[in-house]
C-alpha positions as CSV (number, residue, x, y, z in Angstrom):
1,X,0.0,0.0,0.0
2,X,3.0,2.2,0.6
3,X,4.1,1.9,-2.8
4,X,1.2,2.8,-4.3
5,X,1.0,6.2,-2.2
6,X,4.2,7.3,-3.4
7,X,4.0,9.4,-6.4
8,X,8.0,8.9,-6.7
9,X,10.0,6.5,-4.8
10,X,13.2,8.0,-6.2
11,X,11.9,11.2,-4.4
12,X,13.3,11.7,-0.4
13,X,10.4,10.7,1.9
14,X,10.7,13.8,3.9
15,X,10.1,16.3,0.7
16,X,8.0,14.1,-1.2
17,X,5.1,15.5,0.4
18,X,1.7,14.0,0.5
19,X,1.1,10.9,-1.6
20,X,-2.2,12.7,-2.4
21,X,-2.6,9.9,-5.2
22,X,-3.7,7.9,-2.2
23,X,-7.4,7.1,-1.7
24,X,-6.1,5.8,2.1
25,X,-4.6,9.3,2.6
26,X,-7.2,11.0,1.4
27,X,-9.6,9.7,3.2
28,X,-7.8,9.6,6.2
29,X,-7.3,13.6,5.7
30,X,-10.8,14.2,5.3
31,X,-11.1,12.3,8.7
32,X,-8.7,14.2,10.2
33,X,-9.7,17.4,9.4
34,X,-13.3,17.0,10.8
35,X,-12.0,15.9,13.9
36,X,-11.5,19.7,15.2
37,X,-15.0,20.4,14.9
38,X,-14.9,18.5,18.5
39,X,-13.2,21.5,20.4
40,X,-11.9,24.6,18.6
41,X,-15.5,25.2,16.9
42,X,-17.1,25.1,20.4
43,X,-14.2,27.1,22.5
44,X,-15.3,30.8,21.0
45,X,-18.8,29.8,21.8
46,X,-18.0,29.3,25.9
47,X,-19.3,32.6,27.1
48,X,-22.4,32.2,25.1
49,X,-23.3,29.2,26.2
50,X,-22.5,30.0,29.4
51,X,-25.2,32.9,28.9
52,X,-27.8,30.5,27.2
53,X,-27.9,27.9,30.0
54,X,-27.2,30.8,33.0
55,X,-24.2,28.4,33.5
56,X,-21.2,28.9,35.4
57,X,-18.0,29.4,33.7
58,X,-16.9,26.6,35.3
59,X,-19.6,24.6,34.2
60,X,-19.6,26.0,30.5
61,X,-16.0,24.1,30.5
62,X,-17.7,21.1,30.9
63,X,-18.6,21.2,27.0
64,X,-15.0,21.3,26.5
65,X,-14.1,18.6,28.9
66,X,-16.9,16.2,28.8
67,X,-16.5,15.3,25.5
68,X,-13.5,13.5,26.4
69,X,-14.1,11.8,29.6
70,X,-15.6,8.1,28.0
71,X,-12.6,8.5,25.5
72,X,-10.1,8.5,28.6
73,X,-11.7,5.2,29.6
74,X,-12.7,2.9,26.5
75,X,-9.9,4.5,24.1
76,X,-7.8,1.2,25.4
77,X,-10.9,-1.2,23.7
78,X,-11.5,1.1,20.8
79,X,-7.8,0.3,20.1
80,X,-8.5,-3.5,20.5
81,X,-11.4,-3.5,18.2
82,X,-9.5,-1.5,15.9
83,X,-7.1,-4.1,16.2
84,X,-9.0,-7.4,16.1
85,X,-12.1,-5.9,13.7
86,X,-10.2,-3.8,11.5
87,X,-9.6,0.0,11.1
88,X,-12.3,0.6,8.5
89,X,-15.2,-0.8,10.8
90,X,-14.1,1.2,13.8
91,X,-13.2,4.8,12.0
92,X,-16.8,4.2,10.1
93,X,-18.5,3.7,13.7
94,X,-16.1,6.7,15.4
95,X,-17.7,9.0,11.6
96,X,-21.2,7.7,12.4
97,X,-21.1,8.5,16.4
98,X,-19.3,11.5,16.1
99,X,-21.4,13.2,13.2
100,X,-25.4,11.6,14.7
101,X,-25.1,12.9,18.4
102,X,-23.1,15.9,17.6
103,X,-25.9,17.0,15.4
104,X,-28.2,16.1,17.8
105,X,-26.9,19.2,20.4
106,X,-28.4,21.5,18.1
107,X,-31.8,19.8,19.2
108,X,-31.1,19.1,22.9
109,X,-33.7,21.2,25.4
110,X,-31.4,21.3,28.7
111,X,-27.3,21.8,29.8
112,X,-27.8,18.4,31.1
113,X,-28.9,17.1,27.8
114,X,-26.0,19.0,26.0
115,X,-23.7,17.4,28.5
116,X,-24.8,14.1,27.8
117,X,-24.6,13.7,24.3
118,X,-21.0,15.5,23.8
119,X,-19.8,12.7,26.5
120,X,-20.9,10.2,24.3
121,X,-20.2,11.9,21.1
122,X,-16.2,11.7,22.8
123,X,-16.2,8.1,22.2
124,X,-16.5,9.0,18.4
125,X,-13.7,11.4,18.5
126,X,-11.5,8.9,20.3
127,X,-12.2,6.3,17.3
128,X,-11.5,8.9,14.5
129,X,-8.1,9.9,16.5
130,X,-7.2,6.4,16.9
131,X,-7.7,5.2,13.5
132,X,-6.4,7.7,11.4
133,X,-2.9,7.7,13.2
134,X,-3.2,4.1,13.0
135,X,-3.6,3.9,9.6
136,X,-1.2,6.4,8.7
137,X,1.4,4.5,10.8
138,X,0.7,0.8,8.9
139,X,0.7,2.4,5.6
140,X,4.0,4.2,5.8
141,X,7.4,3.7,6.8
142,X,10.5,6.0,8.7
143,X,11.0,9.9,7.5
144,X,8.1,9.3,5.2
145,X,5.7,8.2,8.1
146,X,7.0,11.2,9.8
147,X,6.0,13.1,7.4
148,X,2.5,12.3,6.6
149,X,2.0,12.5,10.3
150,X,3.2,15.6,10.2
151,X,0.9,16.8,7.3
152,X,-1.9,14.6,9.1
153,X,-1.8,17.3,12.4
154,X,-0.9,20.3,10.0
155,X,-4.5,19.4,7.9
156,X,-5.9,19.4,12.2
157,X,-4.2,22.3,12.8
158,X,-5.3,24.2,9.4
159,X,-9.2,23.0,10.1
160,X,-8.8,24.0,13.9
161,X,-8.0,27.2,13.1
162,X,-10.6,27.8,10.5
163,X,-13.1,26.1,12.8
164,X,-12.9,29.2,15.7
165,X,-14.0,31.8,13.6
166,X,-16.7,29.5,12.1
167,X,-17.6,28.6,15.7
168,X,-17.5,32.4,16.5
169,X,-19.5,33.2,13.0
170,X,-22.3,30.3,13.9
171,X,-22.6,31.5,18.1
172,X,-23.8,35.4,17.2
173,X,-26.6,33.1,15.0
174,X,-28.0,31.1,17.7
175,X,-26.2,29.2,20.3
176,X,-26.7,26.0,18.3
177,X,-26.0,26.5,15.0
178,X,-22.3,25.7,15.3
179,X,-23.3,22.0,16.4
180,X,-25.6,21.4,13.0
181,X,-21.7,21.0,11.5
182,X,-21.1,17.8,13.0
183,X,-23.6,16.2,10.6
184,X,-21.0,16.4,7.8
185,X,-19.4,13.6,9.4
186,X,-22.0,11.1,8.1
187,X,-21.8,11.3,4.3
188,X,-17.9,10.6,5.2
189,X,-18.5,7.5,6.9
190,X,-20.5,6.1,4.1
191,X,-17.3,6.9,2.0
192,X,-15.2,5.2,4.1
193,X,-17.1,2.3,4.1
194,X,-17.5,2.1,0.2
195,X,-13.6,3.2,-0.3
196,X,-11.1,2.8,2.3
197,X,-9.1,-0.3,1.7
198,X,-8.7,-2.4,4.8
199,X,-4.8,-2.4,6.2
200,X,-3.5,-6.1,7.3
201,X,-2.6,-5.7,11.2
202,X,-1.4,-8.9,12.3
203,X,-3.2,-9.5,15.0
204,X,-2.7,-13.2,16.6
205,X,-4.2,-13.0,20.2
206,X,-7.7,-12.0,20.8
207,X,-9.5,-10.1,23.3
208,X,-8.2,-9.2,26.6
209,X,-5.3,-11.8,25.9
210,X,-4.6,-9.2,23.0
211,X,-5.1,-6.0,25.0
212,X,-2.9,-7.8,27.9
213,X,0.2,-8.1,24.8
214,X,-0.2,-4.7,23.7
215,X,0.2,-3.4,27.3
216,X,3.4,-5.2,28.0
217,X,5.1,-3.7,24.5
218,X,4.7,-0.5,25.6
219,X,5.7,-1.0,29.0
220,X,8.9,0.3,28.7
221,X,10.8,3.7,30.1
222,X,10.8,5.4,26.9
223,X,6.9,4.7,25.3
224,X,5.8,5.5,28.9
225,X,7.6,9.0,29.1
226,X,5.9,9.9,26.0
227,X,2.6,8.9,27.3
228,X,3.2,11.9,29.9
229,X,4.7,14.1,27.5
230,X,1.3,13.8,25.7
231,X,-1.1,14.5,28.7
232,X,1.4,17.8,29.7
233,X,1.1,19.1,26.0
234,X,-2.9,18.1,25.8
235,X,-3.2,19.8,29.3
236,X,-1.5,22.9,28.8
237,X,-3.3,23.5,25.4
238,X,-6.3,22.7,26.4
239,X,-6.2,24.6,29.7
240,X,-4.6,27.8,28.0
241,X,-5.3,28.3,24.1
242,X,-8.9,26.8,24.4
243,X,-10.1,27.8,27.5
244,X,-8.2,30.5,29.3
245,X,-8.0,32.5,26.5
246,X,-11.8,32.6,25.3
247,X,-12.4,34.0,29.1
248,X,-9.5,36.6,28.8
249,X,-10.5,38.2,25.6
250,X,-13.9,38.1,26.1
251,X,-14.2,42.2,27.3
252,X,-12.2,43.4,24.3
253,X,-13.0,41.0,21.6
254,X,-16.3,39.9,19.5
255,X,-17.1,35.9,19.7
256,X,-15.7,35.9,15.9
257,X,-12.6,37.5,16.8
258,X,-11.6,35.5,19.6
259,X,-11.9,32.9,17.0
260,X,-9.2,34.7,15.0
261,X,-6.9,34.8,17.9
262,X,-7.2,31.3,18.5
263,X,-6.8,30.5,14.7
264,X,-3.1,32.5,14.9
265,X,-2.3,29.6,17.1
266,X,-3.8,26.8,14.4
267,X,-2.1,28.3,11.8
268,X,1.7,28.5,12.9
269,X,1.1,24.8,14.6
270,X,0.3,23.9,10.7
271,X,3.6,25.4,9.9
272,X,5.6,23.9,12.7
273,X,4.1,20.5,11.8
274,X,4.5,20.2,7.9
275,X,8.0,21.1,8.9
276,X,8.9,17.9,11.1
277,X,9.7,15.6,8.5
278,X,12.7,17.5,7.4
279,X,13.3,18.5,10.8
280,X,13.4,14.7,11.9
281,X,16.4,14.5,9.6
282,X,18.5,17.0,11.6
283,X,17.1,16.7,15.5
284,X,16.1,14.0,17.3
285,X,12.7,13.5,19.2
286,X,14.1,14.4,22.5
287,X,15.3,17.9,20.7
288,X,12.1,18.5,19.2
289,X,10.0,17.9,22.3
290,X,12.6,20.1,24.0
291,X,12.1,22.9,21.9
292,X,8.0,22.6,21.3
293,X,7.9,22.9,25.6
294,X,10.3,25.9,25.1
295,X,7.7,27.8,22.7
296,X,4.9,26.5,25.3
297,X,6.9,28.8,28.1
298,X,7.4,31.8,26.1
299,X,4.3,31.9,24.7
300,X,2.6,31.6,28.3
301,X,4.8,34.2,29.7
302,X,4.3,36.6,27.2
303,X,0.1,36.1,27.7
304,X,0.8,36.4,31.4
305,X,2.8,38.8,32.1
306,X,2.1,41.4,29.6
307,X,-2.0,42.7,29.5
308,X,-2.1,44.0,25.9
309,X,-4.0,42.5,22.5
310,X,-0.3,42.5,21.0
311,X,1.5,40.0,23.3
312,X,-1.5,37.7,23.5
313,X,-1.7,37.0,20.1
314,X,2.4,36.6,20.2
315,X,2.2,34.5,22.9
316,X,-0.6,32.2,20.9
317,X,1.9,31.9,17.9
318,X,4.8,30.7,20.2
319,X,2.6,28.1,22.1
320,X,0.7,27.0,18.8
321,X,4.1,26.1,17.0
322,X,4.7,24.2,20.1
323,X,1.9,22.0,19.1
324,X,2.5,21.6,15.6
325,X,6.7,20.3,17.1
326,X,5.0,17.9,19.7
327,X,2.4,16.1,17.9
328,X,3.9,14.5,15.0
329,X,7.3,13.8,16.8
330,X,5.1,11.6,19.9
331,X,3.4,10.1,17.0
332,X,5.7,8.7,14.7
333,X,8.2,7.9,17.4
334,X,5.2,5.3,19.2
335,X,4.8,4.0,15.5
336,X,8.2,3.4,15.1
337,X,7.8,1.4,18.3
338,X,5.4,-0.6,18.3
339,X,4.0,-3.7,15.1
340,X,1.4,-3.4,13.1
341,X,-0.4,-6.4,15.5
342,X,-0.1,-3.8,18.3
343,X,-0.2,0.0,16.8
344,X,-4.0,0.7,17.5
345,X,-3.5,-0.3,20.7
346,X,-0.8,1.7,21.2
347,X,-2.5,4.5,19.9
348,X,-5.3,3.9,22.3
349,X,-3.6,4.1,25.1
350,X,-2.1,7.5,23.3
351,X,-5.3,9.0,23.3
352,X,-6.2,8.1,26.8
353,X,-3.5,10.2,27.7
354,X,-4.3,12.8,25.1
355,X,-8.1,12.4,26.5
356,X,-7.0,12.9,29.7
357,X,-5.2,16.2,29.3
358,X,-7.6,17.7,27.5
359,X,-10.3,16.5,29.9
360,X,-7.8,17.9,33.1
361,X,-7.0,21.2,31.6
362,X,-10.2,23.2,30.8
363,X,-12.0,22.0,34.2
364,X,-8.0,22.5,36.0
365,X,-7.5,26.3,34.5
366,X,-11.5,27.7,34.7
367,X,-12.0,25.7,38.0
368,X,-8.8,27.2,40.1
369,X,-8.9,30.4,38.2
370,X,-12.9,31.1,39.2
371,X,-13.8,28.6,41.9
372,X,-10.8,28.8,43.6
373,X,-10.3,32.8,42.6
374,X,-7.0,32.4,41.9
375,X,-7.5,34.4,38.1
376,X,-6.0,33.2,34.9
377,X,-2.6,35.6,35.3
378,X,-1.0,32.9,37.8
379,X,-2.1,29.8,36.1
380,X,-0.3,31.3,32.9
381,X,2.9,31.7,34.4
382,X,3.1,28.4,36.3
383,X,2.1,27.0,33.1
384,X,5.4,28.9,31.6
385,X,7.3,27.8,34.2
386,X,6.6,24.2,34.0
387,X,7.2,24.3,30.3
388,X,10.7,25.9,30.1
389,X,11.1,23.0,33.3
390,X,10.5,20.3,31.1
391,X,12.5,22.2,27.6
392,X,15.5,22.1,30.1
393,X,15.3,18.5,31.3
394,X,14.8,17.3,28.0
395,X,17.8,19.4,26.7
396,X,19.5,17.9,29.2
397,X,18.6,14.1,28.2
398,X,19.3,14.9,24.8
399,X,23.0,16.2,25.5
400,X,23.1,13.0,27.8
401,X,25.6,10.2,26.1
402,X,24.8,6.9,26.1
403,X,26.2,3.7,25.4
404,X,24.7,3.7,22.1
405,X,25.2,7.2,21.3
406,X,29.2,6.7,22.2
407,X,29.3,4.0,19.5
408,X,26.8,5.0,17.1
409,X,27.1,9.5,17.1
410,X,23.3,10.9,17.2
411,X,21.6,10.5,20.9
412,X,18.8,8.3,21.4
413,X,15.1,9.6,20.7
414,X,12.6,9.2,22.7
């Protein structure tokens, strides 16, 4: 299947670019760039909501948060189905879900109603995220997986920050319109079903013999420090750009223009990410996580500690090429770890972490910052702080030599 994605073999991986001759990449594009209708079409929308439902802020969070609490839990057995059924059935399911009860928020009468359907509409998102890196990873191989992954979050990154000013557009309509969107998920699922062609994964053991064998390859020092690297970027995203930010800008900004800011941040993460195949060449994974926490920690200080339009939006750019360096890297790094028998439930256990930041960080930031009265202005710069913390350890592991590195030159990745 690799082969026939590659427009030129001949060509190096890492500036071939997108196979876009491939049905399995294009439809694992499309996938991928619904997936930010999830959160960055609903963050603009927060204090609007709020105001519908005469909702806390705290409360209003929960539409960011909720959505991914059942992903945190059955992500692990959406990766063994994935695994044991096949990718197609589950990323059709994930469309399906996704798309039918996110459309149905436009209809619901009650918060609690609302609440309900976008926790269940999570377990959708966590099939669409696990697949689609899934895929991704079977289909390709070294620099060139790294770079499809790369372009995979760079198409998230490009929709989610179109999706803001959408959200922002839809909100001053009615409080609902921006959740009518989610039906454009179903037409997609039907094509995937009639188009996507099925990978092989290899799979010998079966049911929670199988999830029992996928837990024990990861198990080691190196996949589990990733797993934390993923919640800390998740939760500091989450808890900042899509959250914190919506709140801050709200007395000097319009709904649609908060979506712009956010988009600023969407836009250089696009950047940063269609960049990490070539970048993979030069740095390894270790470096690259390094420096995407050091844009995290300026771009939080400069929010924090300066209260003008000007630095915001600065700051945004800084922490949103820090996504676009972290995503891929994690990504292709667990692929390159893990068979073909085993990758969805690698990724599953990914995006429990992933879940699980993004679940921890809007209800962490609104709830210490309101609730606890603590404002947003200290939760920024601990966040900074914790970022250039974790840029410096992993500078330091990176500089570290090894046994391997003394016989072989270039330091371990992660």
């Amino acid at each position: 299947m690799a082969d026939d994605a590659v427009a030129d073999s001949r060509t190096d991986p890492a500036e071939a670019g997108v196979p876009w001759r491939s049905r399995t990449v294009q439809l694992v594009l499309l996938s991928t760039a619904l997936a930010p209708l999830g959160v960055p079409l609903v963050s603009p929308t927060l204090p609007v909501f709020r105001d519908a439902f005469g909702v806390t802020e705290a409360q209003a969070s929960l539409l960011v948060s909720g959505y991914f609490v059942v992903g945190i839990l059955l992500s692990p057995f959406v990766g063994l189905l994935a695994d044991r059924l096949g990718r197609k059935r589950v990323l059709v399911g994930g469309l399906a879900t996704f798309g039918v009860l996110g459309g149905a928020m436009a209809f619901a009468p009650s918060f609690e109603a609302v609440l309900l359907l976008r926790v269940l509409q999570g377990t959708g998102a966590a099939a669409i995220f696990i697949t689609t890196v899934t895929i991704i990873g079977d289909t390709f191989e070294d620099a060139q997986r790294t770079a499809v992954l790369g372009v995979n979050v760079a198409v998230l990154s490009l929709t989610a920050a179109l999706f803001p000013v959408l959200g922002g557009y839809l909100v001053g309509i009615s409080w609902n319109a921006p959740f009518l969107t989610y039906f454009a998920a179903v037409p997609l699922a039907v094509a995937v079903a009639l188009l996507l062609e099925e990978p092989a994964t290899g799979a010998q053991t079966r049911g929670v013999a199988h999830l029992r064998s996928a837990l024990s390859s990861v198990a080691t020092p190196a996949v589990l420090a990733l797993f934390g690297v993923t919640f800390l970027t998740e939760f500091l995203a989450f808890g900042v750009v899509f959250t914190t930010l919506p709140f801050l800008l709200e007395p000097v900004l319009a709904p649609v223009l908060v979506g712009a800011v956010i988009l600023s941040a969407e836009a250089v993460s696009m950047v940063a990410a269609t960049a990490t195949g070539r970048l993979a060449r030069r740095f390894s994974s270790v470096q690259l996580v390094g420096l995407g926490f050091a844009c995290y920690g300026v771009g939080f200080f400069l929010i924090g500690l300066f209260g003008w339009l000007g630095t915001t939006v600065a700051g945004v750019v800084f922490a949103g090429a820090g996504i676009g360096l972290l995503l891929p890297s994690i990504d292709a790094s667990l692929s390159e770890r893990t068979t073909e028998a085993h990758r969805a439930g690698t990724f599953s256990l990914r995006n429990s972490a992933t879940f699980s930041g993004r679940f921890a960080g809007p209800v962490t930031f609104a709830g210490l910052a309101v609730t606890a009265g603590l404002g947003y202005t200290p939760l920024l710069l601990a966040a900074g702080s914790i970022s250039v913390a974790v840029a410096l350890a992993t500078t330091l592991v990176a500089r570290r030599p090894t046994p391997a590195a003394a016989a072989s030159g270039p330091p371990d990745r992660i």
